[in-house]
SEVEXTI-840137 format. One record per residue (C-alpha): x, y, z; residue in three letters. Coordinates in nm, 3 decimals. Each point is the difference from the previous one (the first is absolute). Last residue first. Layout:
{xx: X	yy: Y	zz: Z	code: ALA} .
...
! end
This chain:
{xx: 0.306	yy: -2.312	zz: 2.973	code: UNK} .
{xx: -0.183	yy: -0.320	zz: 0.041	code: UNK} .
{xx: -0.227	yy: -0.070	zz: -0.281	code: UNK} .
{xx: -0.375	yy: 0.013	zz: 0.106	code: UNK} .
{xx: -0.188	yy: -0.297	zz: 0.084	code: UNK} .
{xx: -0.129	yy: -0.225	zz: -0.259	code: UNK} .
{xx: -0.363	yy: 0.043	zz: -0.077	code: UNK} .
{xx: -0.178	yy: -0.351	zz: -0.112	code: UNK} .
{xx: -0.195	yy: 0.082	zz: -0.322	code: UNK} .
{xx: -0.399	yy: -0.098	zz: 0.116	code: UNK} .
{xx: -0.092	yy: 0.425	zz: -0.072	code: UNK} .
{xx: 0.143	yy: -0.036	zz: -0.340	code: UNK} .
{xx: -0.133	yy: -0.331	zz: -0.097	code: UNK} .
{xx: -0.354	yy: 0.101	zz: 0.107	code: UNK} .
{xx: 0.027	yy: 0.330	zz: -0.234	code: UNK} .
{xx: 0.171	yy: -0.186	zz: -0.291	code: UNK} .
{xx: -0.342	yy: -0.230	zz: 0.025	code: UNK} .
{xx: 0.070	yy: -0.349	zz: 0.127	code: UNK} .
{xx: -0.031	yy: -0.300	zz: -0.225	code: UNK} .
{xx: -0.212	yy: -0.273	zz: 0.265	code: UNK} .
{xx: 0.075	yy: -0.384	zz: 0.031	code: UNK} .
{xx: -0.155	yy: -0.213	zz: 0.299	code: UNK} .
{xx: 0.089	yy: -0.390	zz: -0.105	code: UNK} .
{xx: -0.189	yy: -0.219	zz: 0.135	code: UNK} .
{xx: 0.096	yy: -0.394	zz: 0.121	code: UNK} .
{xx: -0.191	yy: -0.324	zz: 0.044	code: UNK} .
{xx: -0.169	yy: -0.054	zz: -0.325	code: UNK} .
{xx: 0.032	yy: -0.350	zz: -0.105	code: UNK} .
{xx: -0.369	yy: -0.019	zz: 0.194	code: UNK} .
{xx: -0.131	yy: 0.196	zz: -0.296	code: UNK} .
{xx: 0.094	yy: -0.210	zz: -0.277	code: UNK} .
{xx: 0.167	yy: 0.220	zz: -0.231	code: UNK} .
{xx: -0.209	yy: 0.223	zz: -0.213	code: UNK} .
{xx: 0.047	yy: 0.045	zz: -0.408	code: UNK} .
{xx: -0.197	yy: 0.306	zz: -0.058	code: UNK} .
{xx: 0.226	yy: 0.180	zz: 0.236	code: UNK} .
{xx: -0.168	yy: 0.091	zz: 0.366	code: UNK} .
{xx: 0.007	yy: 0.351	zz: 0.095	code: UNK} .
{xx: -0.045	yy: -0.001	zz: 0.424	code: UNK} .
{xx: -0.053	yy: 0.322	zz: 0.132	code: UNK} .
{xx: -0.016	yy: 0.105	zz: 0.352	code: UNK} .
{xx: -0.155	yy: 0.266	zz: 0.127	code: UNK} .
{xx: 0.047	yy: 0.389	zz: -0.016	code: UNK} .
{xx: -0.293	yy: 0.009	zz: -0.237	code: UNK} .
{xx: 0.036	yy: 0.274	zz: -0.230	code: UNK} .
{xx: 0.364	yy: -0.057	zz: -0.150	code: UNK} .
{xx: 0.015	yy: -0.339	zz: -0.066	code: UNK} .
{xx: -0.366	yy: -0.026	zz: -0.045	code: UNK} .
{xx: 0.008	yy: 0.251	zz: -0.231	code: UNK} .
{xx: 0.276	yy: -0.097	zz: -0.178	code: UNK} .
{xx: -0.191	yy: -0.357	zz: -0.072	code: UNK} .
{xx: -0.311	yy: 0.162	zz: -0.062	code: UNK} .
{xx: 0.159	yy: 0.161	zz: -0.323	code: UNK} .
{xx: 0.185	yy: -0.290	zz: -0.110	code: UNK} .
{xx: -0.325	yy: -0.220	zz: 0.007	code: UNK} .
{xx: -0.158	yy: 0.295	zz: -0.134	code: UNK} .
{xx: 0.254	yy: 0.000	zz: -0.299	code: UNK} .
{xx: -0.204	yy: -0.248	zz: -0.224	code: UNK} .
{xx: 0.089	yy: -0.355	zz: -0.022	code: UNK} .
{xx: 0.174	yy: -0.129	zz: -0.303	code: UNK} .
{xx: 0.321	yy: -0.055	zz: 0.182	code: UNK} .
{xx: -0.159	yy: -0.173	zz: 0.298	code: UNK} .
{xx: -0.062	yy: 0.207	zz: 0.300	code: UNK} .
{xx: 0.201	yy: 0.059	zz: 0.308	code: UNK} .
{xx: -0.220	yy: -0.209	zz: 0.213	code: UNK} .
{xx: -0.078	yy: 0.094	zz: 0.333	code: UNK} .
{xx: -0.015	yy: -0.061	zz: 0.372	code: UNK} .
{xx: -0.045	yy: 0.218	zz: 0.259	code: UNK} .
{xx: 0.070	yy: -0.112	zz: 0.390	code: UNK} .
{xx: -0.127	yy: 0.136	zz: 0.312	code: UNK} .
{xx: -0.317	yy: 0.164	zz: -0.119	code: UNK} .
{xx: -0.119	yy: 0.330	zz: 0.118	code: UNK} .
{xx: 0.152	yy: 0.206	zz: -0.261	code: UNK} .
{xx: -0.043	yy: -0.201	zz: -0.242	code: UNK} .
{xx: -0.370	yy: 0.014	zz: 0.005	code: UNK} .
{xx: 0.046	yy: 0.372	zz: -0.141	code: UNK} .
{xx: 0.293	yy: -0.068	zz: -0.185	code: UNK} .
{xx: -0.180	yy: -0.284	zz: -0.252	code: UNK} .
{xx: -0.271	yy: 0.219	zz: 0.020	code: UNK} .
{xx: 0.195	yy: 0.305	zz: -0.179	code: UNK} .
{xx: 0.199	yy: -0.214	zz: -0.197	code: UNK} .
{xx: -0.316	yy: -0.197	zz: -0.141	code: UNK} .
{xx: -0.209	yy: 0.306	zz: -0.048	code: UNK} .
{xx: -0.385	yy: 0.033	zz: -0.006	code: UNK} .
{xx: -0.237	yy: -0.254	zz: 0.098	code: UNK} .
{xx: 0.046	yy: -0.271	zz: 0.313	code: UNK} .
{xx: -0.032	yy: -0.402	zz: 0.014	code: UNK} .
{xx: 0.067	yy: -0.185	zz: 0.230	code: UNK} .
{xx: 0.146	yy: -0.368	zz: 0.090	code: UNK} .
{xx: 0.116	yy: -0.170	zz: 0.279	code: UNK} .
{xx: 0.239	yy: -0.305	zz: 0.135	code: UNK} .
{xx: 0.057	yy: -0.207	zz: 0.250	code: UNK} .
{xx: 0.295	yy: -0.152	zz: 0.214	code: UNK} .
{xx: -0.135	yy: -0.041	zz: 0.250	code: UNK} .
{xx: -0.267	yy: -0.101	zz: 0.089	code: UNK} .
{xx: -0.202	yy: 0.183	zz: 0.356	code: UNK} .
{xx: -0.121	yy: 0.251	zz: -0.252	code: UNK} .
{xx: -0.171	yy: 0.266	zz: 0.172	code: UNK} .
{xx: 0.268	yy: 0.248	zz: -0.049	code: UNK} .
{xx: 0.077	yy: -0.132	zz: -0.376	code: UNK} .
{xx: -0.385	yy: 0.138	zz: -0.032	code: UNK} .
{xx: -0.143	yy: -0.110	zz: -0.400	code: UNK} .
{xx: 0.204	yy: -0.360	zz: 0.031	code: UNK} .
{xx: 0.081	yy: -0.231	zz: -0.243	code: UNK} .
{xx: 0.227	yy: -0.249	zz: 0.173	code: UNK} .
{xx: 0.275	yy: -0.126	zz: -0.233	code: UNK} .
{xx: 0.118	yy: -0.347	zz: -0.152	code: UNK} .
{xx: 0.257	yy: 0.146	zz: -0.243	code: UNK} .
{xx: -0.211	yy: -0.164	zz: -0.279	code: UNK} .
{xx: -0.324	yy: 0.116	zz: 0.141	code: UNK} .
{xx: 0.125	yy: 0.355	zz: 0.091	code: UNK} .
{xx: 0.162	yy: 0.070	zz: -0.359	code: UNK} .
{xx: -0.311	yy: -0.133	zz: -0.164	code: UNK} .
{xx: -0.202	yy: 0.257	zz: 0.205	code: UNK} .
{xx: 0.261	yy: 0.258	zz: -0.143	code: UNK} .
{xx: -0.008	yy: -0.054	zz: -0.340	code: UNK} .
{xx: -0.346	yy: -0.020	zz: 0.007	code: UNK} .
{xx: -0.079	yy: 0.339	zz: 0.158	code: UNK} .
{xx: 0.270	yy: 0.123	zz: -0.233	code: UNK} .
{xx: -0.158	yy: -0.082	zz: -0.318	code: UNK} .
{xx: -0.375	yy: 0.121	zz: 0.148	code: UNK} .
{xx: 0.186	yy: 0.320	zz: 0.084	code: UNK} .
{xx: 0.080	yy: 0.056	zz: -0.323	code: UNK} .
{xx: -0.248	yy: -0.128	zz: -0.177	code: UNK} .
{xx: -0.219	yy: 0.268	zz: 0.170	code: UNK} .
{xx: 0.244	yy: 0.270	zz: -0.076	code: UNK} .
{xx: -0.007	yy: -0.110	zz: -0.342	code: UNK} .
{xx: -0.392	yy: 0.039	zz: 0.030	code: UNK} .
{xx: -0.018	yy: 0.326	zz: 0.155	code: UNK} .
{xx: 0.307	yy: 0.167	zz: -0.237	code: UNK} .
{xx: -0.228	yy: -0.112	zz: -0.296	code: UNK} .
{xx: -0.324	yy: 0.194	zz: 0.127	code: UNK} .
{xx: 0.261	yy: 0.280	zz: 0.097	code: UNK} .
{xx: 0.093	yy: 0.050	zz: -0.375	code: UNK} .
{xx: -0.412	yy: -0.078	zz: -0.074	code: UNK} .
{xx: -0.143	yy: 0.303	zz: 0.165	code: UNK} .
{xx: 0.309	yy: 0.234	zz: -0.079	code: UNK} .
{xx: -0.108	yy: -0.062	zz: -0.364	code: UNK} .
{xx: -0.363	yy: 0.052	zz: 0.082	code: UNK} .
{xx: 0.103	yy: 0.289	zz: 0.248	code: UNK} .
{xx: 0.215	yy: 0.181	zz: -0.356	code: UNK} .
{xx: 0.300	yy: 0.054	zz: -0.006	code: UNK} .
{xx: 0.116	yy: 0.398	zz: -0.124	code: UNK} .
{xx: 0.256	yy: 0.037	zz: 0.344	code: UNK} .
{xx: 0.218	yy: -0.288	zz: -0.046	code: UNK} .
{xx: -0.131	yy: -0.336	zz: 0.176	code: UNK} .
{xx: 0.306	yy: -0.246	zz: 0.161	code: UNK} .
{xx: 0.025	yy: 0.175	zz: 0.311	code: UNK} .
{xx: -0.365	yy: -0.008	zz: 0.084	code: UNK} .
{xx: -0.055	yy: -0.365	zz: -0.101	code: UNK} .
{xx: 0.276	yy: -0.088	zz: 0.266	code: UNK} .
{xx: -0.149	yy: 0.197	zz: 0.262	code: UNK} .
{xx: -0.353	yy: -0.132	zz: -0.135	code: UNK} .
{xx: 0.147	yy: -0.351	zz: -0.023	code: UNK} .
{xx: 0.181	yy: 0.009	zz: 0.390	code: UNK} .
{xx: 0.277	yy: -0.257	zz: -0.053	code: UNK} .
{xx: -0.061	yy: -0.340	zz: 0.213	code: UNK} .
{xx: 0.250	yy: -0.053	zz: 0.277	code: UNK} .
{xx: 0.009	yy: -0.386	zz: 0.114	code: UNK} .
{xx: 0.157	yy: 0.015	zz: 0.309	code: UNK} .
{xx: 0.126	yy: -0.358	zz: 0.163	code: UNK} .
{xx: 0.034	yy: 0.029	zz: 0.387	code: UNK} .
{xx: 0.232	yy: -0.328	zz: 0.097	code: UNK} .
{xx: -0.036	yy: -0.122	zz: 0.389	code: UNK} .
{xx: 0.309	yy: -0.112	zz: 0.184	code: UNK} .
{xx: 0.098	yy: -0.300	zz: 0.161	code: UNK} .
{xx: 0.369	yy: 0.109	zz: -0.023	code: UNK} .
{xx: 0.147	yy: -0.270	zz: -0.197	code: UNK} .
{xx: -0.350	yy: -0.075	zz: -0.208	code: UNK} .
{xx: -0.071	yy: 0.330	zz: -0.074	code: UNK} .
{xx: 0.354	yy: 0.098	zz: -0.098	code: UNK} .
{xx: 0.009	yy: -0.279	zz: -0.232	code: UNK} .
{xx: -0.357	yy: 0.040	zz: -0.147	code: UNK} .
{xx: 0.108	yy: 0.383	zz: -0.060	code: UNK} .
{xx: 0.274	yy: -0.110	zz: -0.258	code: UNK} .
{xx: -0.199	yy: -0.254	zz: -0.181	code: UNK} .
{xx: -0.306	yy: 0.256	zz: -0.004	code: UNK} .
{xx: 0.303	yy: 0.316	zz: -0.124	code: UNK} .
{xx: 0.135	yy: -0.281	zz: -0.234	code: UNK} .
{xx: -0.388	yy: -0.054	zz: -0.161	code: UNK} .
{xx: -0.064	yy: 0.359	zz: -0.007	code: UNK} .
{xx: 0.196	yy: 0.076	zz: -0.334	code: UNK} .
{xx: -0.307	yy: -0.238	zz: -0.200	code: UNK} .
{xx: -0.246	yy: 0.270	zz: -0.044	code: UNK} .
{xx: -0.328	yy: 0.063	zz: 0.175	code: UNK} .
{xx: 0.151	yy: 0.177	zz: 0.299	code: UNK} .
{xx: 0.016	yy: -0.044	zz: 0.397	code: UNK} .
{xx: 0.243	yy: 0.216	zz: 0.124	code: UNK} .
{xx: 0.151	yy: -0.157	zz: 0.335	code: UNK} .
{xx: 0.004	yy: 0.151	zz: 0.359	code: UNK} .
{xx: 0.089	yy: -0.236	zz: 0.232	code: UNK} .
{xx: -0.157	yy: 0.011	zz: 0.369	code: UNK} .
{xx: 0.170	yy: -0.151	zz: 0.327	code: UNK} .
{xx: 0.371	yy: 0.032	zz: -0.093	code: UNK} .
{xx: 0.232	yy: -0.071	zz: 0.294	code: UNK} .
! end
């Protein structure tokens, strides 16, 4: 049974089949979804993008700008997910422990990685849910996605950008491409010839 639901919460449009998706697992299982909004770090950021001769005014106003895209970031997502909860008709809750309705939902926010946080509270969630990305997305949605696939040891739902109903889904399908090693020691071993 899946209590908690881990879903990225981001400020572009990919998220809305990983909230349709999560809604339907919520609802089925009475479970509580954890939306994680991770901001990027604008001095970390700042720090990469500055060669060795720029100047702190220049560095000043480069994380200056990361600040306040961040901000609208966040500010995006925060919306897109409260309207998610009101149309889906869900709880807000800051405890999913104390919260005697179920199913809710939750929102933080953290600073640094997405991957890396994504896996962190992944690893205590029962269920992960997210988007592959639309084509003009960057490559961190790719990039948390093998991470979470190979960091988390949970399970991870990838919805398409063109979701079923969730209730039509009634069956998984568990598919893994096994290393040359792991197919080698799974061969079956005949017995030796008789001589």
């Amino acid at each position: 049974m899946s209590k908690t639901i881990l879903v990225p919460s981001t400020d572009n449009a990919s998220g809305a089949a990983a909230y349709a998706a999560a809604r339907g697992v919520a609802q089925r299982f009475e479970s509580n979804i954890d939306a994680l909004h991770v901001r990027l770090d604008p001095v970390e950021v700042a720090v990469a993008m500055s060669t060795e001769g720029a100047g702190g005014a220049l560095l000043e106003g480069i994380i200056e700008g990361l600040e306040r895209d961040a901000d609208e970031g966040e500010a995006k997502a925060r919306t897109r997910f409260t309207t998610f909860c009101s149309d889906a008709g869900l709880a807000l809750t800051a405890d999913p422990a104390m919260s005697a309705e179920r199913p809710s939902a939750m929102f933080h926010v953290e600073t640094g990685l997405q991957a890396r946080w994504m896996c962190t509270y992944g690893r205590t969630s029962d269920l992960v849910i997210a988007p592959r990305g639309a084509p003009g997305d960057d490559a961190m949605a790719r990039s948390t996605l093998e991470a979470l696939l190979l960091e988390t040891g949970r399970p991870l739902l990838i919805p398409a950008a063109a979701m079923p109903a969730p209730d039509a889904a009634d069956h998984v399908a568990i598919a893994w491409k096994a290393t040359p090693e792991a197919a080698r020691a799974t061969k079956p071993r005949l017995p030796p010839a008789a001589t």
